[in-house]
C-alpha positions, 0 to 999 in steps of 0.5 A: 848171433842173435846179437849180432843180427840185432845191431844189423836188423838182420831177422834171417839172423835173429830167427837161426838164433832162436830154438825150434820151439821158441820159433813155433810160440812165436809163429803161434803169437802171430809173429815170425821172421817176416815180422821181426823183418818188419820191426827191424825195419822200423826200428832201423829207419826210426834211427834207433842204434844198438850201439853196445852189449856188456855180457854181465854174467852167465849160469847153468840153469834147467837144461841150458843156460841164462845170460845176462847182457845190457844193451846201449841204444840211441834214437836221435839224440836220447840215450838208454841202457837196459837189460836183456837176458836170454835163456837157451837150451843145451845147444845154445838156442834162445828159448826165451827172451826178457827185457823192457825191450821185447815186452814193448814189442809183445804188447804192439802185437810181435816180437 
């Protein structure tokens, strides 16, 4: 789902997808859903696309899973792939995300 909210820019979505947990870490880092509203908003009227996701791979890992994507996006006429995982718990909830993506958005102060 959180994909899906993604290629939307639909943070209402994004944020379900996230475990309580994940949700309070990022309240605490200052961001929160009106935030990635925000970013997704911006990332939305900038022209940014997220065209497609190949599911590379999943494992069984702790007491959830990890999944391994790439994701295609355009911005105007330039092009880019990269990679995402998500970590989730036993209910399948995000409790972490890691890509070149999210890392760009922690350092501009939110998710």
């Amino acid at each position: 789902s959180f994909i899906r909210g993604q290629q939307n820019f639909n943070a209402d979505v994004m944020w379900e997808a996230f475990s309580s947990d994940y949700q309070a870490q990022q309240l605490a880092s200052g961001a929160s859903k009106a935030t990635l509203q925000s970013r997704a908003n911006s990332e939305r009227s900038m022209g940014l696309k997220y065209v497609h996701y190949d599911y590379i791979g999943g494992i069984q890992a702790n007491s959830g899973s990890m999944y391994f994507y790439s994701v295609d996006l355009t911005l105007q006429n330039q092009r880019g792939r990269f990679p995402i995982v998500f970590i989730a718990d036993a209910d399948g909830k995000i409790t972490e995300i890691d890509s070149p993506l999210t890392r760009l958005g922690q350092s501009s102060g939110g998710q």
